[in-house]
N, CA, C, O and CB atoms as a CASP TS submission, in Angstrom:
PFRMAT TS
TARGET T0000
AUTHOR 0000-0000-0000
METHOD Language model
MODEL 1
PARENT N/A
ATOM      1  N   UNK     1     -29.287  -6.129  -7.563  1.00  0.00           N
ATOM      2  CA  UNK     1     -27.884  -6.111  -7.902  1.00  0.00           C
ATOM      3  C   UNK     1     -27.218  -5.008  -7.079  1.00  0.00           C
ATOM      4  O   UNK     1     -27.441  -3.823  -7.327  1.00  0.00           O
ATOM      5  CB  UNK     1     -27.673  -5.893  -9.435  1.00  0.00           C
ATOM      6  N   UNK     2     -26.439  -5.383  -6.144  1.00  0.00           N
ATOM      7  CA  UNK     2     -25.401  -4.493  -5.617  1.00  0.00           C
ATOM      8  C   UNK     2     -24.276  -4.058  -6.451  1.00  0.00           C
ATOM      9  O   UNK     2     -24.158  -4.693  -7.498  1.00  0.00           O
ATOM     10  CB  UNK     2     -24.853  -5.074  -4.546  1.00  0.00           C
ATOM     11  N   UNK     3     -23.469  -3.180  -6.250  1.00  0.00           N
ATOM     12  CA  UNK     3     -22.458  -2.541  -6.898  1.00  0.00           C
ATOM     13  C   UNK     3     -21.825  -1.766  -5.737  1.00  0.00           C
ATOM     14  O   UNK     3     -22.270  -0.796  -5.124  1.00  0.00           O
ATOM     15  CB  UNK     3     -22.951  -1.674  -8.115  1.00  0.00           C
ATOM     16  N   UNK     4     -20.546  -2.514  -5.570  1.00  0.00           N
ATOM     17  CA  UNK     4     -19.922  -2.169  -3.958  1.00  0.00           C
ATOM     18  C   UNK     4     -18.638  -1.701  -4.270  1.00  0.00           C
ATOM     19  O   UNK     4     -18.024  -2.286  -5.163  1.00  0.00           O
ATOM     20  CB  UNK     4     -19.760  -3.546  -2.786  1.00  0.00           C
ATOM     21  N   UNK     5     -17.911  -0.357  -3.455  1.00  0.00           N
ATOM     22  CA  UNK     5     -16.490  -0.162  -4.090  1.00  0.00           C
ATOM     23  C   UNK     5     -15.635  -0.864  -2.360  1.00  0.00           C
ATOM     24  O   UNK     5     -16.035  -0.613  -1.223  1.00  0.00           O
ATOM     25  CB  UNK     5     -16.081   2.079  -4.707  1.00  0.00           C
ATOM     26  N   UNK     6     -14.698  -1.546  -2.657  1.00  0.00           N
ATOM     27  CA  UNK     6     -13.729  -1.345  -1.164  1.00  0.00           C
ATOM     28  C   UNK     6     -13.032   0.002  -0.790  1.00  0.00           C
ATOM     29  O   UNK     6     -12.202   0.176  -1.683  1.00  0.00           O
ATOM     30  CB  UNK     6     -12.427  -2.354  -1.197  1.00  0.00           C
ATOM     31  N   UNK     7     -12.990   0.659  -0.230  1.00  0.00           N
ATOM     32  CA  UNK     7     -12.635   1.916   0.606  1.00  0.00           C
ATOM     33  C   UNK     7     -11.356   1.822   0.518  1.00  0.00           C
ATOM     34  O   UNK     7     -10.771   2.815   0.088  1.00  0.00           O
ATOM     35  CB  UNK     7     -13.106   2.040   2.085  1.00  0.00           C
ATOM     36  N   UNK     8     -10.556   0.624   0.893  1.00  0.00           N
ATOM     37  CA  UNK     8      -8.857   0.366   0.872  1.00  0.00           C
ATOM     38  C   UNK     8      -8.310   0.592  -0.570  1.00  0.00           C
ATOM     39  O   UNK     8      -7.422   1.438  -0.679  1.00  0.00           O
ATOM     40  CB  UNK     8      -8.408  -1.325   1.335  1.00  0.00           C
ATOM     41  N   UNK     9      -8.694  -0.005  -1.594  1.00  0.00           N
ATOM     42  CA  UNK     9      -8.171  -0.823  -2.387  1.00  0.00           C
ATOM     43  C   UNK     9      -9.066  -0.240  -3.920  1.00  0.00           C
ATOM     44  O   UNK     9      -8.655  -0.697  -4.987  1.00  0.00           O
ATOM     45  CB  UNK     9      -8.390  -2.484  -1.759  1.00  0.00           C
ATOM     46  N   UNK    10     -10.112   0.629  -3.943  1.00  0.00           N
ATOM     47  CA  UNK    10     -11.282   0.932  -5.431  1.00  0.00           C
ATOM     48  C   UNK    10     -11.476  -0.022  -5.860  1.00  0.00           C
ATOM     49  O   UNK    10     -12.232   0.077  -6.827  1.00  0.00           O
ATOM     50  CB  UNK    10     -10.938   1.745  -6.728  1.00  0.00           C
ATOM     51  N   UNK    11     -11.005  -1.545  -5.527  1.00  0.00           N
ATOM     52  CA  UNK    11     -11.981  -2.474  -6.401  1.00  0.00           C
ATOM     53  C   UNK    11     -13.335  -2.330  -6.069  1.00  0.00           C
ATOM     54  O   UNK    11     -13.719  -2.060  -4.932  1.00  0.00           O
ATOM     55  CB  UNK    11     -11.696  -3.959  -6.262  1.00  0.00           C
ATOM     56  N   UNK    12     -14.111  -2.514  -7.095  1.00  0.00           N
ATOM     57  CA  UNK    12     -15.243  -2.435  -7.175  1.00  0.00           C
ATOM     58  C   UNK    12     -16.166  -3.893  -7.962  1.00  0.00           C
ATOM     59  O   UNK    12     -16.195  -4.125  -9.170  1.00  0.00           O
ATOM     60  CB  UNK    12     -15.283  -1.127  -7.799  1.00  0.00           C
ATOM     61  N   UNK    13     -16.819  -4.670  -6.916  1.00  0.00           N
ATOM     62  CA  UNK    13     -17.561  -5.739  -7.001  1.00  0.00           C
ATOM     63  C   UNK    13     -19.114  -5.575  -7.493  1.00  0.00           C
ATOM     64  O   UNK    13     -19.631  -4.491  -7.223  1.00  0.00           O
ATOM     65  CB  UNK    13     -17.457  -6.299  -5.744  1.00  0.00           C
ATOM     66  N   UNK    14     -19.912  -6.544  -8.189  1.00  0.00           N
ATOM     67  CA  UNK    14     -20.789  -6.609  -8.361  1.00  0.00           C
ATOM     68  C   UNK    14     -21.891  -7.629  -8.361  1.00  0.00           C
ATOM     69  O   UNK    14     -22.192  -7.974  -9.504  1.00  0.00           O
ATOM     70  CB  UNK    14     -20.590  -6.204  -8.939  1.00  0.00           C
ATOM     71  N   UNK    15     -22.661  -8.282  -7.288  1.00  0.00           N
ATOM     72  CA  UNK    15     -23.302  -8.773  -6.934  1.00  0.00           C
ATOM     73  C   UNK    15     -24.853  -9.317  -6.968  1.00  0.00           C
ATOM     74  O   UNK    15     -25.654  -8.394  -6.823  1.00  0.00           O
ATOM     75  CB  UNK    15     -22.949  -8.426  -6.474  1.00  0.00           C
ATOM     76  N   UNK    16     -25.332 -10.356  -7.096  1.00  0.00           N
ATOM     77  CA  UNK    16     -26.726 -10.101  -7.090  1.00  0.00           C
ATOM     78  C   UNK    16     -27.060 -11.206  -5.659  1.00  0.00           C
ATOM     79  O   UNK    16     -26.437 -12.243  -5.431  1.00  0.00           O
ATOM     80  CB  UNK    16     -27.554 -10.521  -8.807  1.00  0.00           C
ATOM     81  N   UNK    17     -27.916 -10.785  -5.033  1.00  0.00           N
ATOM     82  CA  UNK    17     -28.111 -11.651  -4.027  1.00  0.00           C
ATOM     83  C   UNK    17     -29.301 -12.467  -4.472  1.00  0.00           C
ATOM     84  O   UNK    17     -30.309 -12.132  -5.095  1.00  0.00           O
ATOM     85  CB  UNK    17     -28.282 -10.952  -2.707  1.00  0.00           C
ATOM     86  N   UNK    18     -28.834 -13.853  -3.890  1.00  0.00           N
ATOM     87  CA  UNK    18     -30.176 -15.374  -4.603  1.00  0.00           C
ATOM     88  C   UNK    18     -30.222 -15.841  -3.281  1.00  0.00           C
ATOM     89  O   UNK    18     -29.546 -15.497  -2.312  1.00  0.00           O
ATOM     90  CB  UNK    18     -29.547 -17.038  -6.048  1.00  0.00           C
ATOM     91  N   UNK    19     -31.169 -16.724  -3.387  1.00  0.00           N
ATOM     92  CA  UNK    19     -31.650 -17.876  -2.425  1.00  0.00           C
ATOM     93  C   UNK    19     -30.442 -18.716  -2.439  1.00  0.00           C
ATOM     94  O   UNK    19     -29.858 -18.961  -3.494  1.00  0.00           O
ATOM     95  CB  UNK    19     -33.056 -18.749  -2.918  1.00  0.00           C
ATOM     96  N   UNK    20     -29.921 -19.308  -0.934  1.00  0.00           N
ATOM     97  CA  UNK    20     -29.155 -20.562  -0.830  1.00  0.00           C
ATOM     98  C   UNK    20     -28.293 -20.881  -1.776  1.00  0.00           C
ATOM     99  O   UNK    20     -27.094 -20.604  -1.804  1.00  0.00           O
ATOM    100  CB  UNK    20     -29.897 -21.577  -0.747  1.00  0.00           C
ATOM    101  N   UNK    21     -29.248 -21.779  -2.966  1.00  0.00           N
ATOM    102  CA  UNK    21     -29.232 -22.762  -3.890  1.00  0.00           C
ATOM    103  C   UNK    21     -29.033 -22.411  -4.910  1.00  0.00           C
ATOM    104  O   UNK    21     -28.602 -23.281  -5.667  1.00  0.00           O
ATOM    105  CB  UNK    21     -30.105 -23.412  -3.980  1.00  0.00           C
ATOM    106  N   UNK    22     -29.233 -20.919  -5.527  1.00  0.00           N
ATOM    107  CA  UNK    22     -28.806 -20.630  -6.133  1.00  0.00           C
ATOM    108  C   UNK    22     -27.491 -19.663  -6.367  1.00  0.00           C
ATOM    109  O   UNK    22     -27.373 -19.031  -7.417  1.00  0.00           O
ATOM    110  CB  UNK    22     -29.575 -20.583  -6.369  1.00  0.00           C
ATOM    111  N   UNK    23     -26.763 -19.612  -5.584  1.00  0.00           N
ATOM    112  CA  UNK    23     -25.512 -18.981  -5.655  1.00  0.00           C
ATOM    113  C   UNK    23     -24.610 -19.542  -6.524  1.00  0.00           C
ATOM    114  O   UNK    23     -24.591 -20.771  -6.588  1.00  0.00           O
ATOM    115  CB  UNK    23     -24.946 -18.915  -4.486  1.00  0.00           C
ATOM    116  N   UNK    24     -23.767 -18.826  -7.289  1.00  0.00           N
ATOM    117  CA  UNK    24     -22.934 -18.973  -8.030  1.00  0.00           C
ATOM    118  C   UNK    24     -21.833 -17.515  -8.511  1.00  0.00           C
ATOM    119  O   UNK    24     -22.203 -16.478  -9.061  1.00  0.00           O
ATOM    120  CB  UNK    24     -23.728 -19.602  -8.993  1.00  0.00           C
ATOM    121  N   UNK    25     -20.449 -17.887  -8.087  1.00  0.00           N
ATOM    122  CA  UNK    25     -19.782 -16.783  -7.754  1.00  0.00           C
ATOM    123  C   UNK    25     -19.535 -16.104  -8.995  1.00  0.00           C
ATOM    124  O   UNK    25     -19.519 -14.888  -9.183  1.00  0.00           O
ATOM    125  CB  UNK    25     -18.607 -17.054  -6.998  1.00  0.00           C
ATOM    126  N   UNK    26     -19.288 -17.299 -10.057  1.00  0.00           N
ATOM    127  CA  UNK    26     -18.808 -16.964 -11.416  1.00  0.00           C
ATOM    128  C   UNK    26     -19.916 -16.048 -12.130  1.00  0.00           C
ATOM    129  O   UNK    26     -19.682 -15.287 -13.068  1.00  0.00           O
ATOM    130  CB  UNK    26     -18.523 -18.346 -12.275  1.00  0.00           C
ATOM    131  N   UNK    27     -21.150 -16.251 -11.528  1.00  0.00           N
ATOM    132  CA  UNK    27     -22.351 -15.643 -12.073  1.00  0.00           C
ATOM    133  C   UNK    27     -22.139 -13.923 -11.251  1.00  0.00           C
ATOM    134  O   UNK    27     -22.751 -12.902 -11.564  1.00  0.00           O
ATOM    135  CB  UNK    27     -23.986 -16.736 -11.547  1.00  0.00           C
ATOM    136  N   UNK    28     -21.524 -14.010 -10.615  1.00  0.00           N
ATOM    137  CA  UNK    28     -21.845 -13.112  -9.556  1.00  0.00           C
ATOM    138  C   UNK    28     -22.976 -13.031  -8.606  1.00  0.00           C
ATOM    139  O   UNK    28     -23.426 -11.954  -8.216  1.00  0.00           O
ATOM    140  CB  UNK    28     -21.863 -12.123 -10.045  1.00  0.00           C
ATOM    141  N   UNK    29     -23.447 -14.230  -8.224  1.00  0.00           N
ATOM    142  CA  UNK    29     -24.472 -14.438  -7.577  1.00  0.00           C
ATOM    143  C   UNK    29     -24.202 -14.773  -6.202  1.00  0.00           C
ATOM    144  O   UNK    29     -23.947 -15.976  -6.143  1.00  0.00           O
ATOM    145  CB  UNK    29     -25.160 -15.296  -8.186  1.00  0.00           C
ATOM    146  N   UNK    30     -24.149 -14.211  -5.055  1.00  0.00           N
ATOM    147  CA  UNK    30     -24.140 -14.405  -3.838  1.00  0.00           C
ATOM    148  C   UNK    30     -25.279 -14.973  -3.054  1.00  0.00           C
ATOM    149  O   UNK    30     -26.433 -14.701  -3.385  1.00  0.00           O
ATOM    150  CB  UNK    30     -23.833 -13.396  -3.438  1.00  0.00           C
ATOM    151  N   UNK    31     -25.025 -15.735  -2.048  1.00  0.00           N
ATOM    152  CA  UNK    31     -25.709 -16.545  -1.284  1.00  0.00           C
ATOM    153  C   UNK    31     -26.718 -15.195  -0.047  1.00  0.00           C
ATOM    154  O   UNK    31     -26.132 -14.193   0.362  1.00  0.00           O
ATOM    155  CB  UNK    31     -24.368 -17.777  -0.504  1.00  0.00           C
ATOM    156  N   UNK    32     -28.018 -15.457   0.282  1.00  0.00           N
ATOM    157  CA  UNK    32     -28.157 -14.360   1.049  1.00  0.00           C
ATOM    158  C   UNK    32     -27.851 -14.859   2.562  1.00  0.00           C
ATOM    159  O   UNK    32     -28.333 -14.151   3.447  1.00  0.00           O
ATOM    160  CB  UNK    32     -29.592 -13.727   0.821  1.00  0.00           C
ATOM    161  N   UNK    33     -27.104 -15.997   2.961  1.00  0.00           N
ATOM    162  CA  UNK    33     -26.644 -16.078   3.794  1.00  0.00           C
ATOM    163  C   UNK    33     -25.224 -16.168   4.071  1.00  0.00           C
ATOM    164  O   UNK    33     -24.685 -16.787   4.989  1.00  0.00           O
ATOM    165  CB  UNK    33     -27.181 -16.689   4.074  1.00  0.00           C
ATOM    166  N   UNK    34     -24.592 -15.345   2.998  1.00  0.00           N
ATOM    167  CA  UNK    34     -22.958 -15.199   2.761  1.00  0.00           C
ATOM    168  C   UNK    34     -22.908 -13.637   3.374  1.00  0.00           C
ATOM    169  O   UNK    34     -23.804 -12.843   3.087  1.00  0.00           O
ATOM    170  CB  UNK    34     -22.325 -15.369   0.813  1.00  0.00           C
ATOM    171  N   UNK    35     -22.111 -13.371   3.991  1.00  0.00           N
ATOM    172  CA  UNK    35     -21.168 -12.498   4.881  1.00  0.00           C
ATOM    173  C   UNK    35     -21.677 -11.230   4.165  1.00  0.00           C
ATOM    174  O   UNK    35     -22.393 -10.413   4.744  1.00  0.00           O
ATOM    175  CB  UNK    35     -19.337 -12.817   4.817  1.00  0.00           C
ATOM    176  N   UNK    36     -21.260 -11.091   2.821  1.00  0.00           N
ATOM    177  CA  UNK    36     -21.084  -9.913   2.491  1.00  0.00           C
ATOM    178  C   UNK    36     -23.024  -9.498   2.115  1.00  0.00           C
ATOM    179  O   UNK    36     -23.555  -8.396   1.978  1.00  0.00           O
ATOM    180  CB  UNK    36     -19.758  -9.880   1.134  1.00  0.00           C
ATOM    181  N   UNK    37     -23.530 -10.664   2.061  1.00  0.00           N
ATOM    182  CA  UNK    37     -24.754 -10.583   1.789  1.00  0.00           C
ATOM    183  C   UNK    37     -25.637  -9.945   2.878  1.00  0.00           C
ATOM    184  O   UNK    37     -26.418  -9.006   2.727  1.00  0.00           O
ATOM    185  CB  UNK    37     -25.123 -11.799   1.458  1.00  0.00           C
ATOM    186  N   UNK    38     -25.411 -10.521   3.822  1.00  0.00           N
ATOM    187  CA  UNK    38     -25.838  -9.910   5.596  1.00  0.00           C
ATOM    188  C   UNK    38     -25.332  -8.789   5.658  1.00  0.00           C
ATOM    189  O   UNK    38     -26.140  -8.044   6.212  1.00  0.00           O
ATOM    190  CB  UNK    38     -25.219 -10.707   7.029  1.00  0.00           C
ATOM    191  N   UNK    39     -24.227  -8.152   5.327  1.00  0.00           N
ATOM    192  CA  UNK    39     -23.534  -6.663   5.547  1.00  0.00           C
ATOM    193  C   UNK    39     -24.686  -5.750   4.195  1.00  0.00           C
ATOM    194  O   UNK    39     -24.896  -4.541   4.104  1.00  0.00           O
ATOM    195  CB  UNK    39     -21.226  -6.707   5.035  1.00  0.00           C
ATOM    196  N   UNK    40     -25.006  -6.414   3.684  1.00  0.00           N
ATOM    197  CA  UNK    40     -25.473  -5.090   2.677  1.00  0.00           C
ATOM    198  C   UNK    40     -27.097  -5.356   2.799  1.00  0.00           C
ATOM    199  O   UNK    40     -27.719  -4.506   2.162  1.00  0.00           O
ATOM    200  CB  UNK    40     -24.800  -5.180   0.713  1.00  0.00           C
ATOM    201  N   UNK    41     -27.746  -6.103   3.310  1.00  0.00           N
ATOM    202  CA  UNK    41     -29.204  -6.162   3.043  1.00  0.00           C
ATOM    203  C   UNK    41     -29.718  -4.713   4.247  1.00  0.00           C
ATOM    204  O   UNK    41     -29.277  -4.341   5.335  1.00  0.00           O
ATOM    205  CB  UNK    41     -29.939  -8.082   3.489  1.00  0.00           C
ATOM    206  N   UNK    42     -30.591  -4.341   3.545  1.00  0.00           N
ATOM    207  CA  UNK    42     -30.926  -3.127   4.541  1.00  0.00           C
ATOM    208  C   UNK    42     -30.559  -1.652   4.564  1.00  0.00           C
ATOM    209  O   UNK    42     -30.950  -0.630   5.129  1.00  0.00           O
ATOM    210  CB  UNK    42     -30.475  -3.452   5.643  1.00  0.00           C
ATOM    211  N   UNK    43     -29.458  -2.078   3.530  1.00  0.00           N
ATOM    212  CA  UNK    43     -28.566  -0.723   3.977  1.00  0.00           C
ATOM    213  C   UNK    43     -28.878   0.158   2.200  1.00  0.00           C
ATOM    214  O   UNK    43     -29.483  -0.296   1.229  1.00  0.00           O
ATOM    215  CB  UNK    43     -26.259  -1.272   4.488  1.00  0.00           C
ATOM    216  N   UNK    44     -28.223   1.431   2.359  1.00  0.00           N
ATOM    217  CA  UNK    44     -28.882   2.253   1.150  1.00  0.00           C
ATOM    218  C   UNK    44     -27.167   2.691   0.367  1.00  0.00           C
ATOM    219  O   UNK    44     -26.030   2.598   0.829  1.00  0.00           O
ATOM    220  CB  UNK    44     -30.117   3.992   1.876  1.00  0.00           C
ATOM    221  N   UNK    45     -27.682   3.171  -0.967  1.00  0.00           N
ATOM    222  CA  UNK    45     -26.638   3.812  -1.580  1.00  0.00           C
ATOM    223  C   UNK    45     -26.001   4.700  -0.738  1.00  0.00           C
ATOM    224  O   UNK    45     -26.553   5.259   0.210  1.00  0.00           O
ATOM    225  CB  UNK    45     -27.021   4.436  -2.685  1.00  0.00           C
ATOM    226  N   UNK    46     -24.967   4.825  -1.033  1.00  0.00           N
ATOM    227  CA  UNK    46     -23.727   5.525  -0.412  1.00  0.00           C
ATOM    228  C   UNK    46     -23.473   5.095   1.337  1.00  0.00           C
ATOM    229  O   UNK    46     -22.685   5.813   1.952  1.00  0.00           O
ATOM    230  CB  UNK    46     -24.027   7.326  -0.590  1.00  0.00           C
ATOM    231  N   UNK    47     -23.815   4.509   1.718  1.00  0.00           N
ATOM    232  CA  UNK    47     -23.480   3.568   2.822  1.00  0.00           C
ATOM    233  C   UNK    47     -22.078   2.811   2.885  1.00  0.00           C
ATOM    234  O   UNK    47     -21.784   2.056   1.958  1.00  0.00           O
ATOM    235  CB  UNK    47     -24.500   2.554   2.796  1.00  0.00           C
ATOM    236  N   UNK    48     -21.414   2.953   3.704  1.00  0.00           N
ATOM    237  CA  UNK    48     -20.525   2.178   4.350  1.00  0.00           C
ATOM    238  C   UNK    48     -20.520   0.938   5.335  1.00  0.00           C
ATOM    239  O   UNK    48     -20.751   0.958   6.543  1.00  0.00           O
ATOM    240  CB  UNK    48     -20.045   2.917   4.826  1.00  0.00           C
ATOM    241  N   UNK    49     -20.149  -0.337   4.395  1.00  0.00           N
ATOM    242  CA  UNK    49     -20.190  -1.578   4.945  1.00  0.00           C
ATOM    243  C   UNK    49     -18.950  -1.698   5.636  1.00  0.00           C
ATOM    244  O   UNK    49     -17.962  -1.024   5.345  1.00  0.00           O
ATOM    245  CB  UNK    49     -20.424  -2.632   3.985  1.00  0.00           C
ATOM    246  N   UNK    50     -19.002  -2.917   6.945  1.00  0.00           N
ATOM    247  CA  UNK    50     -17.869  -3.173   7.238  1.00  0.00           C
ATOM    248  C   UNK    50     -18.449  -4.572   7.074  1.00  0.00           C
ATOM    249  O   UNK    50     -19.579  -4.950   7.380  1.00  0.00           O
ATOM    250  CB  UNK    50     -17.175  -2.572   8.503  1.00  0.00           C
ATOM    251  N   UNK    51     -17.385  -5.311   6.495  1.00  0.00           N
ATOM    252  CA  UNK    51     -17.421  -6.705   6.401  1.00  0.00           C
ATOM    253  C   UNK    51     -16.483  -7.568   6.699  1.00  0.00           C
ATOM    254  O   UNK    51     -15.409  -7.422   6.116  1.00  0.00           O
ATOM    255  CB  UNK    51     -17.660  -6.986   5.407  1.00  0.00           C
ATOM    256  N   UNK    52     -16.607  -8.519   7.526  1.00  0.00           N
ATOM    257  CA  UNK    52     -15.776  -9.373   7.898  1.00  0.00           C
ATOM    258  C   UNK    52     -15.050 -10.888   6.861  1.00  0.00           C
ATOM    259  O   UNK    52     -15.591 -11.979   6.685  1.00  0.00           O
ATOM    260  CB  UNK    52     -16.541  -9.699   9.040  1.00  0.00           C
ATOM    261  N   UNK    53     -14.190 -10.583   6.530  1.00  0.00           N
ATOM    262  CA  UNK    53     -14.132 -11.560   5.472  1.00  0.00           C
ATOM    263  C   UNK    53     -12.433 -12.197   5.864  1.00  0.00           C
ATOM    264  O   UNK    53     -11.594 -11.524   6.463  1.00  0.00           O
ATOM    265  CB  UNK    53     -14.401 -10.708   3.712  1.00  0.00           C
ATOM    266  N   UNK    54     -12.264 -13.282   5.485  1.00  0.00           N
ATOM    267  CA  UNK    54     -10.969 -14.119   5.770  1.00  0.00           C
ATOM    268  C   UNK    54      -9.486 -13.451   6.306  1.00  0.00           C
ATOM    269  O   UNK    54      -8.677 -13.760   7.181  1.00  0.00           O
ATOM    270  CB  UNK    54     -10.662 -14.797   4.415  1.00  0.00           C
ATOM    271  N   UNK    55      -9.598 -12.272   5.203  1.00  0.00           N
ATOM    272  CA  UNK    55      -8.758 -11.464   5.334  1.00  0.00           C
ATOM    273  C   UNK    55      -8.791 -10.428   6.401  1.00  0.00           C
ATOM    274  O   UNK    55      -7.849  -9.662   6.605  1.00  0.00           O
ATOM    275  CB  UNK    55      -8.686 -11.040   4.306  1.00  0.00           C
ATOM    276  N   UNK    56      -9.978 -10.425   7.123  1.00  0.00           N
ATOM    277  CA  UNK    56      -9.945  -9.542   8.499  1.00  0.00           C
ATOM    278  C   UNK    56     -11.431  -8.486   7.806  1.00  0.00           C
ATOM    279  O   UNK    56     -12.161  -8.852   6.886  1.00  0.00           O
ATOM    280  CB  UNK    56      -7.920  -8.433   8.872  1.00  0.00           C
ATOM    281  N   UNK    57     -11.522  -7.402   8.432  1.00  0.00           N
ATOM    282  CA  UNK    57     -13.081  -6.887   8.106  1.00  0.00           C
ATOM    283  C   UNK    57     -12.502  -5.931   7.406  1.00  0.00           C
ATOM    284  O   UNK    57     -11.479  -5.525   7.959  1.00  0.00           O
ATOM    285  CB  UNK    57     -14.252  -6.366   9.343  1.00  0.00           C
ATOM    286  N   UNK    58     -12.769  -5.373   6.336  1.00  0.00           N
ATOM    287  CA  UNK    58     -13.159  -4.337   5.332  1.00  0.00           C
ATOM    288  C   UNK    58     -13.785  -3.368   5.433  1.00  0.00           C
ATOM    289  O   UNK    58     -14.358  -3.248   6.516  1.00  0.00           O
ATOM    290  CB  UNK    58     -13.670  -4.662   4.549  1.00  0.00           C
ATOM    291  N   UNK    59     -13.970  -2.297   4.453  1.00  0.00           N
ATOM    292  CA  UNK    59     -14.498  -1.365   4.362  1.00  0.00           C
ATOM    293  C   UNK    59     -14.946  -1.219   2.534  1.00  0.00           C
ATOM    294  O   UNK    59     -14.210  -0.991   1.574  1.00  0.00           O
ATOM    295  CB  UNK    59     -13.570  -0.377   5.101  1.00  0.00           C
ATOM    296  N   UNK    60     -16.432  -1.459   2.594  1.00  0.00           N
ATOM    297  CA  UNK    60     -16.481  -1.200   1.626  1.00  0.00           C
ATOM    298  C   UNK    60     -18.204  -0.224   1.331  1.00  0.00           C
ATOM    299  O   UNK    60     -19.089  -0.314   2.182  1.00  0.00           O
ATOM    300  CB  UNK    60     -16.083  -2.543   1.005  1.00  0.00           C
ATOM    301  N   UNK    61     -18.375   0.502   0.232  1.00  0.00           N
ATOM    302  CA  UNK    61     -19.658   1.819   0.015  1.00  0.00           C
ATOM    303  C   UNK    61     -20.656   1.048  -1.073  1.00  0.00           C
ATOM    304  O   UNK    61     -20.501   0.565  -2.195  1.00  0.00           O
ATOM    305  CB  UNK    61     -18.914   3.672  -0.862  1.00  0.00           C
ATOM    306  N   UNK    62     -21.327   1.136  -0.507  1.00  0.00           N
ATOM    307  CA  UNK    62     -22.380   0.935  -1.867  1.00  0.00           C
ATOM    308  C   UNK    62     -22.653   1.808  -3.026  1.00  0.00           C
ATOM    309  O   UNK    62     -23.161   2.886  -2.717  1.00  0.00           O
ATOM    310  CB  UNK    62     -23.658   0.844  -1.445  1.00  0.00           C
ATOM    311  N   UNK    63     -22.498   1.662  -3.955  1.00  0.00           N
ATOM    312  CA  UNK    63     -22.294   2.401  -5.008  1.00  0.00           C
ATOM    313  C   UNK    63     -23.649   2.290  -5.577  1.00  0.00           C
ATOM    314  O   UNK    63     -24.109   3.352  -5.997  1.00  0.00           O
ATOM    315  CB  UNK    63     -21.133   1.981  -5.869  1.00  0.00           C
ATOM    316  N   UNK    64     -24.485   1.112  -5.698  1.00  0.00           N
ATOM    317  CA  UNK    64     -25.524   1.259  -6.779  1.00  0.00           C
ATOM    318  C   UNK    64     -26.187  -0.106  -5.813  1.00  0.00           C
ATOM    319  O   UNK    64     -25.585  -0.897  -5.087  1.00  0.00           O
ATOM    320  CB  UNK    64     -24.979   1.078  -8.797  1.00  0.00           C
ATOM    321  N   UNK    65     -27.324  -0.026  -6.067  1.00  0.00           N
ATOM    322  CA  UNK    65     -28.547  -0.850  -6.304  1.00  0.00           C
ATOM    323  C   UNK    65     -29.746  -0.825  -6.686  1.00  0.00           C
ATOM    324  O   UNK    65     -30.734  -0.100  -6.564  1.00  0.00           O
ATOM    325  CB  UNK    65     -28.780  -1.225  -5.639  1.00  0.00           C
ATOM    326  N   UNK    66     -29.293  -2.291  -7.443  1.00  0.00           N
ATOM    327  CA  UNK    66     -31.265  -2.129  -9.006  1.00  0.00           C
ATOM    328  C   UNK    66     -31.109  -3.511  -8.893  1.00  0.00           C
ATOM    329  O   UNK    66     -30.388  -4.313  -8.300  1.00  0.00           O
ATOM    330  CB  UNK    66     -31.223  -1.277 -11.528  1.00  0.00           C
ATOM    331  N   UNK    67     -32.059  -3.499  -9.687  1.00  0.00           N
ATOM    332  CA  UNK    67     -33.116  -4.644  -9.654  1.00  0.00           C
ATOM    333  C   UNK    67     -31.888  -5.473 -11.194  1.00  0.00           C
ATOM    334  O   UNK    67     -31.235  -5.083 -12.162  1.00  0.00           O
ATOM    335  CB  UNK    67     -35.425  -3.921 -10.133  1.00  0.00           C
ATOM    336  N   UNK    68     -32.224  -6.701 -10.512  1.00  0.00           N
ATOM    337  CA  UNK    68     -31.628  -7.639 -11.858  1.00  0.00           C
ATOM    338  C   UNK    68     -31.960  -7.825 -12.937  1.00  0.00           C
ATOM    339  O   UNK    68     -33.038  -8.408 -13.050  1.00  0.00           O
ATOM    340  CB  UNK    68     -31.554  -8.705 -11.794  1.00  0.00           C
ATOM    341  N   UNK    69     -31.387  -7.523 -13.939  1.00  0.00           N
ATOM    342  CA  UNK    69     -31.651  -7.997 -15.606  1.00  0.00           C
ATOM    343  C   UNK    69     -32.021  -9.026 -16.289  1.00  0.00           C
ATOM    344  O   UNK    69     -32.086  -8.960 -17.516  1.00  0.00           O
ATOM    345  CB  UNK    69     -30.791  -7.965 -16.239  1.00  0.00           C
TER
END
């Protein structure tokens, strides 16, 4: 489970990354081949993502990551 703040804006998102098939947004479940999914694999707490998303690329920190419930 990620826990991401945007840098612009303090919203703060929360994520779990799944396989493909199991994505579901309402769940908060991201695809690990979705955008924001590729910007955060690898990377550690307090890190700064830039992500490219519809709206042009972002800035957003990782706040937290653990394991899913």
């Amino acid at each position: 489970m990620y826990r991401i703040e945007n840098i612009e804006t303090a919203k703060i998102l929360h994520y779990q990354i799944v396989g493909e098939f199991e994505s579901d947004l309402a769940l908060n479940k991201m695809s690990i081949t979705a955008p924001i999914s590729q910007a955060l694999l690898g990377k550690d707490v307090g890190d700064i993502v830039m992500i490219e998303l519809e709206l042009g690329i972002q800035e957003w920190e990782i706040l937290e990551i653990s394991l899913p419930t």
